[in-house]
C-alpha positions in Angstrom: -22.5 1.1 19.6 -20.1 0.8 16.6 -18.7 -2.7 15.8 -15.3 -3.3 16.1 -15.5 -5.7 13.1 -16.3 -3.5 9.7 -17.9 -5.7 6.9 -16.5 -4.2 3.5 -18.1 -5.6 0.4 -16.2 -6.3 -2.5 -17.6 -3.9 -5.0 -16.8 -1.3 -2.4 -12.9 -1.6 -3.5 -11.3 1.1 -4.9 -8.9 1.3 -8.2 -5.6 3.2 -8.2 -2.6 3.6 -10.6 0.4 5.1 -10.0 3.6 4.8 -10.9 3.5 1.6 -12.9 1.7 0.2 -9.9 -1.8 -1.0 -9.4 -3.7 -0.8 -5.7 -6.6 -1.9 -5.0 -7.9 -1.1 -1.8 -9.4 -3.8 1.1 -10.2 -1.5 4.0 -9.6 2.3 5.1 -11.6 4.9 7.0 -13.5 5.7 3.9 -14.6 2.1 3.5 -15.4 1.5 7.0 -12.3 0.5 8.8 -11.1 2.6 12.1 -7.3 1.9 12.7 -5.8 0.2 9.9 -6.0 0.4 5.8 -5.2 -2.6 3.9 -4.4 -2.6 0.1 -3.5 -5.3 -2.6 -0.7 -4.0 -4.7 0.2 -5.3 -8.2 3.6 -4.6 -9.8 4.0 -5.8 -13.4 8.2 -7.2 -14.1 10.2 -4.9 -14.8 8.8 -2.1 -12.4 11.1 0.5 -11.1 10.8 1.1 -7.2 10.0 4.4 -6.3 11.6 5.7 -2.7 9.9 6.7 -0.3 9.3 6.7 3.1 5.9 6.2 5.7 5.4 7.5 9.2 4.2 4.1 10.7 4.7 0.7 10.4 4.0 -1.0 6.8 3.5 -5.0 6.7 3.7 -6.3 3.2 2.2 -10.2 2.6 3.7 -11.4 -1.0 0.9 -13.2 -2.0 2.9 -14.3 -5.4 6.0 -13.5 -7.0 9.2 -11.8 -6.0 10.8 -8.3 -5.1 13.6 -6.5 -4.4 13.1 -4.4 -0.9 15.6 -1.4 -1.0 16.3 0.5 2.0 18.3 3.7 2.2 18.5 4.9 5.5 14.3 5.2 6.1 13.5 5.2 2.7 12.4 1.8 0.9 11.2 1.4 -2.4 10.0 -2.4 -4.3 11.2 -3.3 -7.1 10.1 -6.4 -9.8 12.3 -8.6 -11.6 11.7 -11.1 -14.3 8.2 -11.9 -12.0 5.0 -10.0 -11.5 4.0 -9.0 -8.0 1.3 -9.1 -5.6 1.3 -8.3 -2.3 -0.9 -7.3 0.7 0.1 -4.1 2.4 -1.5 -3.0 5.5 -0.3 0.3 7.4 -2.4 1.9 10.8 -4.9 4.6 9.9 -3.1 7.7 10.1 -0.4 6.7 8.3 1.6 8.7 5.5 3.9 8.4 2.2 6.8 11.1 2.2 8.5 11.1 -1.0 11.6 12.3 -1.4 11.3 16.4 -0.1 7.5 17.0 -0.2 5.2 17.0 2.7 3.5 13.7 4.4 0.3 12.6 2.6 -2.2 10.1 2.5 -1.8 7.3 -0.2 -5.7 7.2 -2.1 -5.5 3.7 -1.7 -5.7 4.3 2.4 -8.4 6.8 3.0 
């Protein structure tokens, strides 16, 4: 029987930059985890929010610093001001990114 508690070790953590952002992934189905992905996502002052919008419910934790949260209809995006960022994102298992036109996909960070 599986356990419904996955234990993911900290050099297991994956490393991903994109768009001026850093993610580090906590937990996702490639780690381990069955129903929901967790990331820690670093965003330097200054960063530009880049829209987009997700197909499930995303939770973000500020763990330190500020952002602007711009919604447009669906879409969000974060932006930084004069204050890095870090912040705890979790989103279900199954969950995509659509940016502007293209096609649902998986974020790295949460397979």
């Amino acid at each position: 029987m599986r356990s419904n508690v996955p234990v993911i070790e900290r050099d297991a953590q994956r490393h991903h930059e994109l768009h001026g952002a850093r993610f580090h992934t906590l937990a996702s189905p490639s780690l381990g985890s069955e129903e929901t992905s967790v990331w820690r996502v670093q965003l330097e002052p200054g960063t530009p929010g880049l829209p987009h919008r997700v197909t499930r419910e995303e939770i973000f934790v500020v763990v330190s610093g500020s952002t602007l949260i711009l919604l447009a209809g669906v879409e969000l995006a974060l932006e930084t001001g004069a204050e890095a960022l870090e912040a705890i994102v979790c989103l279900p298992v199954g969950g995509q990114s659509v940016v502007g036109d293209g096609a649902p996909f998986t974020p790295p960070w949460a397979e």
